[in-house]
C-alpha positions in Angstrom: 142.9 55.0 129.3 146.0 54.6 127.4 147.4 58.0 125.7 147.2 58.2 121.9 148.1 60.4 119.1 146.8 61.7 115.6 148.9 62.7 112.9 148.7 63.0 109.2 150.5 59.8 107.5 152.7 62.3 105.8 153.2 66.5 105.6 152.5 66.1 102.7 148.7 65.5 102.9 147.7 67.9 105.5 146.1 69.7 103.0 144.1 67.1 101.7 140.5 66.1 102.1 141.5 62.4 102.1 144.4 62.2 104.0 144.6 59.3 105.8 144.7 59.7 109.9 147.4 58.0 111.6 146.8 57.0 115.4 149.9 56.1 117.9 148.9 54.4 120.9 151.9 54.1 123.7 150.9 50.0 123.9 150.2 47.8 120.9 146.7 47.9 119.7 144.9 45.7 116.7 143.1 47.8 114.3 139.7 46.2 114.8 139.7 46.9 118.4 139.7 50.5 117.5 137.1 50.4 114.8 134.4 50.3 117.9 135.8 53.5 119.8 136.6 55.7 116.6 134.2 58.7 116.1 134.6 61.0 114.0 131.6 64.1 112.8 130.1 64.1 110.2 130.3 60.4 110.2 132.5 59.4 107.3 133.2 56.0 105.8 136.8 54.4 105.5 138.6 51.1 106.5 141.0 50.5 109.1 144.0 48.8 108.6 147.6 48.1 111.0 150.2 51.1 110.7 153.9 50.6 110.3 154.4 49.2 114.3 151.9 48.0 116.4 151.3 50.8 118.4 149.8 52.4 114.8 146.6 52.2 113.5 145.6 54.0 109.9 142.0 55.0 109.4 141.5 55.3 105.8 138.7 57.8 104.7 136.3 56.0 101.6 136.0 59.8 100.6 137.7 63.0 100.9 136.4 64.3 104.1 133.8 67.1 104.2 135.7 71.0 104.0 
């Protein structure tokens, strides 16, 4: 399994409910292939779009998620 990591897409957000949730694979990924292995409680709904390189991935919360 390749290594990944979350971060916030800015400082800025941290403290927001809706912050988006930036994931950084170490090999290029397509967003749609990690639509099926994403999990995250309570479920919440969002989209999933390319980040700034190809190693990125954005997940997008549809609402703020719950505090």
């Amino acid at each position: 399994m390749d290594e990944f990591f979350v971060t916030y897409a800015s400082s800025d957000q941290m403290e927001r409910a809706d912050s988006p949730i930036v994931m950084t694979f170490s090999q290029p990924v397509e967003a749609h292939h990690v639509e099926d292995f994403f999990d995250i409680r309570p479920k919440t709904a969002g989209i999933f779009a390319q980040g700034a390189t190809a190693k990125e991935v954005v997940f997008v919360p549809a609402s703020p998620f719950m505090e």
